[in-house]
N, C-alpha and C positions, 0 to 999 in steps of 0.2 A: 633225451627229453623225458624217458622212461624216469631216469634215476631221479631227477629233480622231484617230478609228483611225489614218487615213493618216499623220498627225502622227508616230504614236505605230511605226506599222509602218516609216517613213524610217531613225529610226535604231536598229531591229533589223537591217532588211537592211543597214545601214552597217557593225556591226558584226559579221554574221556574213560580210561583205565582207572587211572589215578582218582579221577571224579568219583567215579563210582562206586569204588573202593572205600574212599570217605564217607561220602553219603552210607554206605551200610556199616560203616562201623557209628558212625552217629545216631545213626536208625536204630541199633542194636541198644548201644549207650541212652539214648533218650524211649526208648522204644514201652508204649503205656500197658502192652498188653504182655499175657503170661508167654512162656518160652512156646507153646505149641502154635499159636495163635502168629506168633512175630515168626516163626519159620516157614508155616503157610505163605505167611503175605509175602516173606523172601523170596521162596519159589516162583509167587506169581509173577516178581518185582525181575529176578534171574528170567524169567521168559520171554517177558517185554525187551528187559536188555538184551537180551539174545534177538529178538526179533526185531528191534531199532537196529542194533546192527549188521541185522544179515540188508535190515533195507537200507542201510548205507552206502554197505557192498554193493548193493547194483543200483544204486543209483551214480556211486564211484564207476561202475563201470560202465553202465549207459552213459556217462558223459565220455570217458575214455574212447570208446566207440561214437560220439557222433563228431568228438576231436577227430578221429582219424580218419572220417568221412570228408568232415569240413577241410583238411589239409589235402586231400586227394584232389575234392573240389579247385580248392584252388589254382593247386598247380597243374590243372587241367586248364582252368582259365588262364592265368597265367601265358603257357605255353600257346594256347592257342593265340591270344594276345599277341606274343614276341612272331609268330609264324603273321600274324596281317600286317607288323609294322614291318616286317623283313618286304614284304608283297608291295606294299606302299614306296617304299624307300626304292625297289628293286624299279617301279613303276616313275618313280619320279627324276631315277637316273635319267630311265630312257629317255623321258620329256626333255631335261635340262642339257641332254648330251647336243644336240645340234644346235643349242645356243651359245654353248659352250664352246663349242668350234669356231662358231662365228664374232663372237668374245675376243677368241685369242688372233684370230686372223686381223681382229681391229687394231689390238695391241698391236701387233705386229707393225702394218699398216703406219700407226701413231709412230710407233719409233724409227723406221723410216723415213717418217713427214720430220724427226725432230734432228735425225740426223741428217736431214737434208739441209733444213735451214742453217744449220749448226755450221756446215758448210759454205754456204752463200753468202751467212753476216762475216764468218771468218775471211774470207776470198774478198769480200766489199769493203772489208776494214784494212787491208794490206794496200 
């Protein structure tokens, strides 16, 4: 599950790389003020991008972290879920079982009563 994110975070940061990259050569390229003036505002510009993306990273990773909470969660419910339907099922045996019994004693009974007549029309038709 790890590798997939990862996968999938490579080329975001590629392309906010890439973005950025542009944008300052553009900024450089179009840029209205003298060399002293545009390297300042760079710095200031490198600090932000630095600090957008340190708050990336932990917002990257506070999610990371409350995924792995929310998966815990679950298969906590889950589990406990399968553990009351097991209780239920276990509970419902027991109910069904002496009807169960009395069920098959009817059957029983029935095919008896069909081989009996089975016999009488046979023995009445001779």
């Amino acid at each position: 599950m790890e590798e997939v994110g990862k996968m999938k975070l490579k080329p975001f940061l590629f392309g906010l790389m890439t973005g950025g990259l542009a944008a300052g050569i553009s900024f450089l390229l179009t840029a209205p003020n003298s060399g002293k003036v545009t390297r300042t505002q760079l710095r200031k510009n490198s600090q932000l991008v630095t600090d957008q993306l340190q708050n990336i990273k932990k917002n990257l990773l506070d999610l990371k972290d409350a995924l792995v909470d929310a998966t815990k969660e679950g298969r906590a419910q889950i589990s406990t879920f399968l553990s009351e339907v097991k209780i239920v099922l276990a509970n419902w045996e027991k109910e069904i079982r002496p009807h169960q019994q009395d069920l098959q004693k009817e059957i029983v009974e029935m095919k008896e009563t069909i081989h009996e007549l089975e016999e009488e029309i046979s023995n009445s038709g001779k």
